[in-house]
VEXMI-462544 format. One record per atom (N, C-alpha, C): x, y, z negated; residue in one letter. Coordinates in steps of 0.02 Angstrom, whole numbers, plus 50000, padded with zeros to 5 digits. Layout:
// VEXMI-462544
XYZA/...
//
This chain:
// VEXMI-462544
510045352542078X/510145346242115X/510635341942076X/510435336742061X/510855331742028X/511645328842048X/511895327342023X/512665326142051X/512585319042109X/512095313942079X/512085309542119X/511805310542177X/511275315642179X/510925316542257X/511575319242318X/512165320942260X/512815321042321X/513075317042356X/512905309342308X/513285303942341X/512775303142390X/512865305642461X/512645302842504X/512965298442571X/512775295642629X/513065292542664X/513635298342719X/513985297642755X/514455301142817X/513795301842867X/513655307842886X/513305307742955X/513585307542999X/513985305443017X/514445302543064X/514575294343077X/514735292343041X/515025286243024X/514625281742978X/514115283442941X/513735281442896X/513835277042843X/514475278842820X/515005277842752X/514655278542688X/514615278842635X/514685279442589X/515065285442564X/514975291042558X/515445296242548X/515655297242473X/516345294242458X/516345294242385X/516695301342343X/516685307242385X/516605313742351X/516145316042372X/515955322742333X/515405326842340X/515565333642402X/514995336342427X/515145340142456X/515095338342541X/514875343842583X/514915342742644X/515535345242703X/515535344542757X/515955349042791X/516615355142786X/516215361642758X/516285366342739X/516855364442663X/516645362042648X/516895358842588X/517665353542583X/517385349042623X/517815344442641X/518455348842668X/518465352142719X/518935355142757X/519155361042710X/518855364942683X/519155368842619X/519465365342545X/519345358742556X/519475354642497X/519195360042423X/518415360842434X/518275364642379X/517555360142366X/517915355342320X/517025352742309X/516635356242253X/516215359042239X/515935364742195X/515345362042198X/515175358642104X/514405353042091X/513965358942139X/513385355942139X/512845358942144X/512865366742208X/513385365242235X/513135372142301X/512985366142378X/512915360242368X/512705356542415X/512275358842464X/511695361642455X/511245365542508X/511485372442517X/511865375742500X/512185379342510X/513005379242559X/513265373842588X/513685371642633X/513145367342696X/512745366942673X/512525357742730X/512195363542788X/512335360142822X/511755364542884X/512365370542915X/512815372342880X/513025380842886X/513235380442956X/513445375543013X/513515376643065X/513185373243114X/512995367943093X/512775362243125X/512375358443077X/511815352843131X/511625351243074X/511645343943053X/512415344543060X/512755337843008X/512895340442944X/512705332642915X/512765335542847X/513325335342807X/513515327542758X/514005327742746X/514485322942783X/515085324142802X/515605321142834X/516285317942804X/516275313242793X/516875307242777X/517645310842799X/517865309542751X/518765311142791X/518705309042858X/518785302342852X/519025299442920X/518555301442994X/517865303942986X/517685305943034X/517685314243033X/517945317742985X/518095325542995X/518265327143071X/518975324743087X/519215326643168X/518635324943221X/518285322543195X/517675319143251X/517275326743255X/517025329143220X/516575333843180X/517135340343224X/517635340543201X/517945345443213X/518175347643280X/518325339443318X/518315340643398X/517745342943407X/517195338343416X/516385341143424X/516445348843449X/516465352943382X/516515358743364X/516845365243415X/517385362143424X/517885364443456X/517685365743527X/517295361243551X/517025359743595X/516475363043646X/516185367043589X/515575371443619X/515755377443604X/515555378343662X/515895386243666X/515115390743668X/514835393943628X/514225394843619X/514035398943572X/513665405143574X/513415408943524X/512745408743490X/512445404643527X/511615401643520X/511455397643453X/511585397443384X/511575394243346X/511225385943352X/510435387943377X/510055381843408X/510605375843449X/510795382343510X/511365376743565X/511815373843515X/512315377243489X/512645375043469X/512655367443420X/512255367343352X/512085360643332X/511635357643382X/511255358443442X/511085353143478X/511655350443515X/512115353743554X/512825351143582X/513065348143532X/513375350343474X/513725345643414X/513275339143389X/512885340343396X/512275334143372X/512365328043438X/512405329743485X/512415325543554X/513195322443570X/513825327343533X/514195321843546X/514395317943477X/514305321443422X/514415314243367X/513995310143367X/513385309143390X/512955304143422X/513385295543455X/513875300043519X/514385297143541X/514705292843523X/514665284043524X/515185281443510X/515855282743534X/515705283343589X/516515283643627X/516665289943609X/516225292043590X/516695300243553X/516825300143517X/516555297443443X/516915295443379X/517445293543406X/517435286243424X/518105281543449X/518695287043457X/518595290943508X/519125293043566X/519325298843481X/519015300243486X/519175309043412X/519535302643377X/519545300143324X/519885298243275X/520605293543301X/520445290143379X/521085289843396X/521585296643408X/521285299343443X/521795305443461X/522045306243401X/521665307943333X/521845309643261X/522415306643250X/522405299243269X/522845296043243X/523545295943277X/523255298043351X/524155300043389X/524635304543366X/523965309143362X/524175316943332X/524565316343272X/524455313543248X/524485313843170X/525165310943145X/525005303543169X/525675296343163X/526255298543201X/526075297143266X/526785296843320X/527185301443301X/527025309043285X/527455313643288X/527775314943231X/527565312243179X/527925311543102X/528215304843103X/528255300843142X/528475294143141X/529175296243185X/528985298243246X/529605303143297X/530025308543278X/529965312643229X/530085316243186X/530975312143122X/530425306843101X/530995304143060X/531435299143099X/531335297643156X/531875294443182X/532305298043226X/532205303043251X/532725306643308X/533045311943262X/532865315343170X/532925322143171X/533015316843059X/532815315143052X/532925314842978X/533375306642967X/533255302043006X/533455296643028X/533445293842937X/532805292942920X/532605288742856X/531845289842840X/531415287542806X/531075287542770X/531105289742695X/530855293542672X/530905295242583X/530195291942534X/530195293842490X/529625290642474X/528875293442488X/528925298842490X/528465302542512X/528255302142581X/528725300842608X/528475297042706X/528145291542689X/528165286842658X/527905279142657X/527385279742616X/527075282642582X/526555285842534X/526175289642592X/526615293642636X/525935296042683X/525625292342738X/525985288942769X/525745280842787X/525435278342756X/525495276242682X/524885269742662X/524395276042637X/524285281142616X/523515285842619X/523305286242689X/523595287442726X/523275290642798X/522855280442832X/523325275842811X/522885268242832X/522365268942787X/522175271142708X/521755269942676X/521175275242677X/521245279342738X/520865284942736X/519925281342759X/519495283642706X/518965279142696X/518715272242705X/519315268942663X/519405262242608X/519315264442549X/518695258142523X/518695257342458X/518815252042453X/519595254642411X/520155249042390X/520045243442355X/519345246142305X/519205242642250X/519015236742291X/518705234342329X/518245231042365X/518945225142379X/519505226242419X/520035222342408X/520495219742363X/520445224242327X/520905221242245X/520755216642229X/520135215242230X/519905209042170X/519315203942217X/519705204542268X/519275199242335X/519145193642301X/519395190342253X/519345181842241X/520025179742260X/519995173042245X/520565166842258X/520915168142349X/521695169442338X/521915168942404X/521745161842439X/521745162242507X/521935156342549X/522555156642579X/522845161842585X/523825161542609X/523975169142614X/524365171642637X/524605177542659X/524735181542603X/524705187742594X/524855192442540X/524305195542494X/524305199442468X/523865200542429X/523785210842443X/523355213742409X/523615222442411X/523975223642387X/523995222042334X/524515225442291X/525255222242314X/525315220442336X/526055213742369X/526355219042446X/525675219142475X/525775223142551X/525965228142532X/525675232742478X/525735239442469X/526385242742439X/526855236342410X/527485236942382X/527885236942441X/527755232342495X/528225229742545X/528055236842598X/527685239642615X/527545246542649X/527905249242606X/528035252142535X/528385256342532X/528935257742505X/529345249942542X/530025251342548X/530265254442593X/530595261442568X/530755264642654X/531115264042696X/531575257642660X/532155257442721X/532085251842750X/531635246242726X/531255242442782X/530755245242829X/530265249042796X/529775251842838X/530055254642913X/530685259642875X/530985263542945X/531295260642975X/531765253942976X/532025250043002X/531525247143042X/531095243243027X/530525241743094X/530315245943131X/530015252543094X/529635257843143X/530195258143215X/530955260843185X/531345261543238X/531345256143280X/531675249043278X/531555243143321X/530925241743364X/530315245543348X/529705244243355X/529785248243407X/529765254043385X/529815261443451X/530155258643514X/530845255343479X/531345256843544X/531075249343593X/530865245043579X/530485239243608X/530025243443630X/529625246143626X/528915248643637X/529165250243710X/529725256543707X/530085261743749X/530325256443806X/530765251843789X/531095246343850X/530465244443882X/530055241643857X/529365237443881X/529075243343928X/528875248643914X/528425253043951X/528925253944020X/529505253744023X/529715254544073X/529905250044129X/529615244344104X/529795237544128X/529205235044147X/528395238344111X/527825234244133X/527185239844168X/527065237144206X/526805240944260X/525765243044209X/525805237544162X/524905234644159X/525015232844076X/524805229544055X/524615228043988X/525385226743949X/525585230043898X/525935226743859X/525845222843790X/525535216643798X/525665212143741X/526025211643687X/525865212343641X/526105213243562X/525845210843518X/525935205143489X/525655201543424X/526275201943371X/525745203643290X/526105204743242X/525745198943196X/526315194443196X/526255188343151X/526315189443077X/525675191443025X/525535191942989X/525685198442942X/525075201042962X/525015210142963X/524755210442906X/524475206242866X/524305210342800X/523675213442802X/523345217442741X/522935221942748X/523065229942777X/523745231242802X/523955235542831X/524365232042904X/523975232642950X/524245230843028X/524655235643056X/525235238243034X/525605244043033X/525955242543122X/526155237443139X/526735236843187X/526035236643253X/525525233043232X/525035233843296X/524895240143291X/524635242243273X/524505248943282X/524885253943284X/525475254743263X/525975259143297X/526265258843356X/526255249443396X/526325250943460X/525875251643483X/525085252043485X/524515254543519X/524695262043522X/524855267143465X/524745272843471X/525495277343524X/526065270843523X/526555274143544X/526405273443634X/526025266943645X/526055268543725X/525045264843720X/524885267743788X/524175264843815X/524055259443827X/524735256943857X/524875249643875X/524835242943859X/524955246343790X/524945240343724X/524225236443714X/524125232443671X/523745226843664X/523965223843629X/523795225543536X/523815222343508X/523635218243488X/523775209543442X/523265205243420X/523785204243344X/523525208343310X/523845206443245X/523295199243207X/524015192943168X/523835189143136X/523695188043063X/523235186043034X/523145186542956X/522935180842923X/523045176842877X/522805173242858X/522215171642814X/522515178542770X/521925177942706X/521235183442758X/520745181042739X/520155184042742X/520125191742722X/520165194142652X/520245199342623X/520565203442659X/521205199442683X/521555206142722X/521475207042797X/521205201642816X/520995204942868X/520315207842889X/519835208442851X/519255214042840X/519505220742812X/519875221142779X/520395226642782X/520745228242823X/521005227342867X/521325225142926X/520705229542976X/520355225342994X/520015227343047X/519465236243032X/519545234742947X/519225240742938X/519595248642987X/520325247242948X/520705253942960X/520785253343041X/520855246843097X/520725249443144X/520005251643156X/519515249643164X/518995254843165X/519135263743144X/519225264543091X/519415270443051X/519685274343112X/520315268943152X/520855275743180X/520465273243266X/519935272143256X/519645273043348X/520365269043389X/520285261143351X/520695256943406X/520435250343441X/519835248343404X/519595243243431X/519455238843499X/519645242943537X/519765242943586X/520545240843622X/521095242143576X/521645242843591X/522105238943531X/521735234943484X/521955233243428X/521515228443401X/521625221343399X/521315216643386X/521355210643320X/520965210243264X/521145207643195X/521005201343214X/521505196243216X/521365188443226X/521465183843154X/520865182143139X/521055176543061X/521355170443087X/521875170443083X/522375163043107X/522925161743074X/523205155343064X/523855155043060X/524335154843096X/524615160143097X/525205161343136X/525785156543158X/525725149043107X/526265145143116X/525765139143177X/525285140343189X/524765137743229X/524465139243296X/524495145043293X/523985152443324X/524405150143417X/524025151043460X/523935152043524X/523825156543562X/524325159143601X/523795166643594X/523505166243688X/523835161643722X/523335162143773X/523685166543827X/524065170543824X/524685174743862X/525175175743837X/525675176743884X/526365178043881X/526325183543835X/526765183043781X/526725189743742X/527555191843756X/527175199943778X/528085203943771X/528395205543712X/528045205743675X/528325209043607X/528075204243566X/528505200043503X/528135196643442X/528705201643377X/528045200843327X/528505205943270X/528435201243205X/528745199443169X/528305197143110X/528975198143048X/528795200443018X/529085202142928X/529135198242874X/528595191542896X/528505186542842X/529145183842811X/529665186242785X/530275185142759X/530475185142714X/530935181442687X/531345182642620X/531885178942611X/532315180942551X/532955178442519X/533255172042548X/533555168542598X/533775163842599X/533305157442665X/532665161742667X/532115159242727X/531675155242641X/531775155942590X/531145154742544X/530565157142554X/530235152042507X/529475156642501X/529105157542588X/529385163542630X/528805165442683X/528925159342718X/528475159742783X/528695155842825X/528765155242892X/529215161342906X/529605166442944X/529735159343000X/530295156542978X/530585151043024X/530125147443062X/529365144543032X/528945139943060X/528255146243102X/528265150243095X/528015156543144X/528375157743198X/529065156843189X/529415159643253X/529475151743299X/529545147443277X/529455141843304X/529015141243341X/528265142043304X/527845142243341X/527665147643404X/527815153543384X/527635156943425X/528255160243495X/528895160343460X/529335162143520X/529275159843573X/528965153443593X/528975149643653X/528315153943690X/527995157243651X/527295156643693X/527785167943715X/528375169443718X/528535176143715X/528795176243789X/528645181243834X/528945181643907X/529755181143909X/530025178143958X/530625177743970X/531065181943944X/530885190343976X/531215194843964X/530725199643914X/530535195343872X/530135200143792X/530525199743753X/530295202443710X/530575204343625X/530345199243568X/530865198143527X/530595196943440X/530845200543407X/530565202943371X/530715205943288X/530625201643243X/531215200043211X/531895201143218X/532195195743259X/532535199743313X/532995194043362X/533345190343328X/533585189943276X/534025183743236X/534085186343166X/534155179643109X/534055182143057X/534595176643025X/535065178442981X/535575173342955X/535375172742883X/535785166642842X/535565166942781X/536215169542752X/536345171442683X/537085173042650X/536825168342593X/537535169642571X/537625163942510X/538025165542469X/538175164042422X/538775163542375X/538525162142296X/539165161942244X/539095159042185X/539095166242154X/538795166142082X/538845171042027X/538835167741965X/539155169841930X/539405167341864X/538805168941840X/538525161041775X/537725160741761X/537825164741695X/538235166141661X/538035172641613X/538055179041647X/538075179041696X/537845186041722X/537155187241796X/537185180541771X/536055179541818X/535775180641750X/535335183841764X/535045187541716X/534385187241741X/533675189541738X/532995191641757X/532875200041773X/532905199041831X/532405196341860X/532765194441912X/532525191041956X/533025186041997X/533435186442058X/533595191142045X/534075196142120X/534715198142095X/535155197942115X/535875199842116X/536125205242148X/536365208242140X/536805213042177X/537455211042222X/537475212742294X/537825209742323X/538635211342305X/538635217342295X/539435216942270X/539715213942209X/539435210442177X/539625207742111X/539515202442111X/539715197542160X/539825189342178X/540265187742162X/540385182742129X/541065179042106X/541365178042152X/540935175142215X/541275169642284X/540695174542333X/541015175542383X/540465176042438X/540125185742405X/539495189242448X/539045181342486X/539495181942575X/539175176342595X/539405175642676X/538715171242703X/538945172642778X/538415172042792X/538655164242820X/538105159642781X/538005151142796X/537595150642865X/537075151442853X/536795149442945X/536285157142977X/536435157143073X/535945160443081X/535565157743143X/535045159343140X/534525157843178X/534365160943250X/534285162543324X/534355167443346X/533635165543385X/533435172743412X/532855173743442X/532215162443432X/532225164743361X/531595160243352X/531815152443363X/532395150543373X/532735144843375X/532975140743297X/532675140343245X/532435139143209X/532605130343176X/533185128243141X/532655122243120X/532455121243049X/532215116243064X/531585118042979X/532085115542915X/532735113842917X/533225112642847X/533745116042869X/533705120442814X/534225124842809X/534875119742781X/535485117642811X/535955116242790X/536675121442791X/537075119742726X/537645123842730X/538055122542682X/538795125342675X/539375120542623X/539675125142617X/539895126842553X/540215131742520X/540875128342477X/541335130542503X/541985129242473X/542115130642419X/542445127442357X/542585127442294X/543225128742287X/543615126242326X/544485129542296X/544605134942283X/545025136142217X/545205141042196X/544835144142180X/544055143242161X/543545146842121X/543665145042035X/543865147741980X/543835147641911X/543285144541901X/543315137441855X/542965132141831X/542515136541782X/541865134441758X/541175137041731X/540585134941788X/540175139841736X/539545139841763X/539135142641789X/538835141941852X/538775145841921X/537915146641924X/537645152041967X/537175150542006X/537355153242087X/536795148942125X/537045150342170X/536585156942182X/536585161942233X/536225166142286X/536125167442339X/535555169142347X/535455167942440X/535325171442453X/535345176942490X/535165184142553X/534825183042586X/534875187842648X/534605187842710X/534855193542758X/534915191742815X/535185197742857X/534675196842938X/534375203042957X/533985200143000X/534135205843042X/534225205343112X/534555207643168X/533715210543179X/533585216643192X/532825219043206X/532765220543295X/533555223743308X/533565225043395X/534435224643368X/534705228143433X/535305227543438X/535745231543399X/535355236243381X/535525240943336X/535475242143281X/534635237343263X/534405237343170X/534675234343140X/534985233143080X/534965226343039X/534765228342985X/534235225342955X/534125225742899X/534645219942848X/534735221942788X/535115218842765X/535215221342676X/535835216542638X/535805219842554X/535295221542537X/535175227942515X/534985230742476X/534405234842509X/534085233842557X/533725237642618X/533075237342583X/532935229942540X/532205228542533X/532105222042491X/531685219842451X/531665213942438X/531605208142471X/531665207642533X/531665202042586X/532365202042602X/532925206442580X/533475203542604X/534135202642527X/533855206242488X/534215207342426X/534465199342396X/535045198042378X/535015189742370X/534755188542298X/534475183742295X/534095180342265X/534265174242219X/534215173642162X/534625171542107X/534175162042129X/534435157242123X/534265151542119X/534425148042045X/533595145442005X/534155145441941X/534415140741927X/534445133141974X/534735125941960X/535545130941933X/535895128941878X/536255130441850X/536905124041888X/537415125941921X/538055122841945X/538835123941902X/538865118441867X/539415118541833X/540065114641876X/540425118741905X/540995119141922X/541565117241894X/541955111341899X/542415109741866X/543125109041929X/543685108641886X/544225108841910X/544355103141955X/544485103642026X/544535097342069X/543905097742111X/543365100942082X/542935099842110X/542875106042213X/543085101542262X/543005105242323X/542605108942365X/541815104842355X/541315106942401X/540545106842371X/540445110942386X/539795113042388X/539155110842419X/538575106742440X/538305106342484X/537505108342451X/537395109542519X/536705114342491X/536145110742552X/535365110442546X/534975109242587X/534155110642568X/533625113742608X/533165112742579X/532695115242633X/532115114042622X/531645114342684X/531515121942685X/531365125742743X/531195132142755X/530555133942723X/530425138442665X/529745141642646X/529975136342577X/530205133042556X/530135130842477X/530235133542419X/530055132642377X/530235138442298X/531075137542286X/531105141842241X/531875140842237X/532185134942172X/531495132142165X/531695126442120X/531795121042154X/531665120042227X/531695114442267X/532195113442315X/532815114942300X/533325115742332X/533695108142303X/534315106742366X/534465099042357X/535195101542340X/535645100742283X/536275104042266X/536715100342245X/537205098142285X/537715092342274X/538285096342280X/538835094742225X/539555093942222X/539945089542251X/540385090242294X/540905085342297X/541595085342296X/
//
């Protein structure tokens, strides 16, 4: 038998199965060319089975209690048939699986390593072909894979939300009798925060937002994958636009960086905090900017600073609280008694996640400060600083006056 007559489809799921081998195989992780008719059939008569629908296959299984060989693959045959049995099997998979390694590192290891955030982005990509997203074509906004896939696996952002996420999840369930509302303003090709509050309570109802196309067919893939469709909803919108039609208890969104550059964190929360219940949540409840000067022979490339090695500062110039937002960042930095040369400035970020998170420094590239390279030559006499520039602009578009 030829190697290609292996590539066949998931009888389950009707995938594309891009290893060889059936069942027997899969679950022994022993793919061995050519014993294909020699595994297929051996219990049932499914043939070959996809990762992601294995637990489907395996509940099934579990299921019949039966010595009748015949009975038995006719019972197994009748419920992977089952949509709502697929569905329901690969969710459970995913309770099973997530919550308790997610619960695990917050009550008992209290971090993420790299190897936690690596098992997160395999277990979302479990039958994705990645290739298919890499090289989608020309963005229309949002992030890209390779962009999302860096920002997942920072672990001390990742775990910093997971926790804020949980403990919102936890307040809400005890506060709402019926649906809990949760929109995640721009989820990426990984909808990590919707779907972790779907899996942490029943209640939930997610509507994660995306802009680019690419990622959200990716997006909607992996919910399918984890049997949420039902409980987890991919919306192509812009988030600085988007309506959602109910009071939302929970809004989450990450779109952030250095100083409120680049994302456009500020004009999302604008838009959307108003549409959040009285007594709901944002992630992040408030987010400040920092600032300060660094001596320009020591900005260097690539364009981040280290916060302890500021000439001046940093401190924190303005903060924003629960989505109150305005769209020019203004702020003034004092010059006395700073040694005359030549400066750049830098900008941070510090973002309040609950009452307890802050992400902040060195946590992630969304808060690490950020080198601006208009070059500020500082002279003697010179007092004040003034700084201004619209929320989401490059860092070449900043308005920088001495006085």
């Amino acid at each position: 038998m030829s190697e290609d007559e292996h590539k066949i489809k998931c009888d389950i799921g009707g995938e594309e199965i891009r290893h060889l081998g059936t069942i027997r195989q899969l679950e022994r992780y022993d793919f061995v060319p050519d014993s294909f008719a020699i595994y297929d059939g051996a219990d049932t008569d499914a043939g070959a089975i996809c990762e992601v629908c294995l637990p489907v296959y395996q509940k099934a299984r579990a299921e019949v209690y039966l010595f009748d060989e015949v009975a038995v693959r006719e019972q197994v045959r009748l419920r992977i048939a089952r949509a709502d049995f697929v569905t329901t099997s690969r969710r459970e998979h995913a309770e099973e699986t997530l919550i308790p390694f997610l619960l695990e590192a917050l009550r008992k290891k209290g971090y993420f390593d790299e190897y936690d955030v690596r098992m997160i982005q395999s277990f979302f990509e479990r039958g994705i072909n990645i290739g298919e997203f890499k090289n989608s074509g020309k963005l229309v906004g949002g992030i890209d894979l390779a962009g999302a896939a860096k920002c997942l696996r920072e672990e001390e952002r990742t775990f910093k939300f997971v926790k804020a996420l949980f403990g919102r999840i936890d307040e809400l369930d005890g506060k709402r009798d019926s649906v809990i509302e949760v929109v995640d303003a721009g989820c990426g090709p990984y909808p990590l925060w919707g779907v972790f509050a779907a899996l942490k309570s029943e209640k939930v109802r997610s509507t994660c937002l995306e802009l680019n196309p690419a990622s959200a067919d990716m997006a909607r893939k992996i919910i399918a994958n984890l049997g949420l469709e039902d409980r987890v909803e991919i919306v192509e919108a812009d988030a600085t636009e988007y309506k959602h039609g109910r009071e939302i208890d929970l809004l989450v969104s990450e779109t952030m960086y250095s100083g409120f550059l680049q994302e456009p964190l500020p004009y999302i929360l604008i838009n959307l905090t108003p549409q959040v219940a009285q007594d709901g949540y944002v992630i992040p409840q408030w987010a400040a900017v920092e600032a300060g000067l660094v001596r320009s022979e020591r900005a260097r490339k690539p364009r981040w600073f280290l916060p302890e090695n500021f000439d001046l500062g940093p401190m924190e110039v303005v903060r924003f609280v629960r989505g109150k937002f305005d769209e020019v960042v203004r702020f003034e930095i004092t010059l006395t008694g700073i040694e005359p040369g030549n400066y750049n400035l830098a900008l941070g970020l510090r973002a309040g996640l609950s009452e307890d998170v802050v992400l902040e420094g060195l946590d992630s590239a969304i808060t690490i400060p950020h080198l601006i390279p208009t070059q500020i030559d500082v002279q003697r006499g010179d007092t004040l600083l003034k700084v201004s520039y619209a929320v989401g602009v490059e860092d070449t578009d900043l308005n920088i006056e001495k006085v």
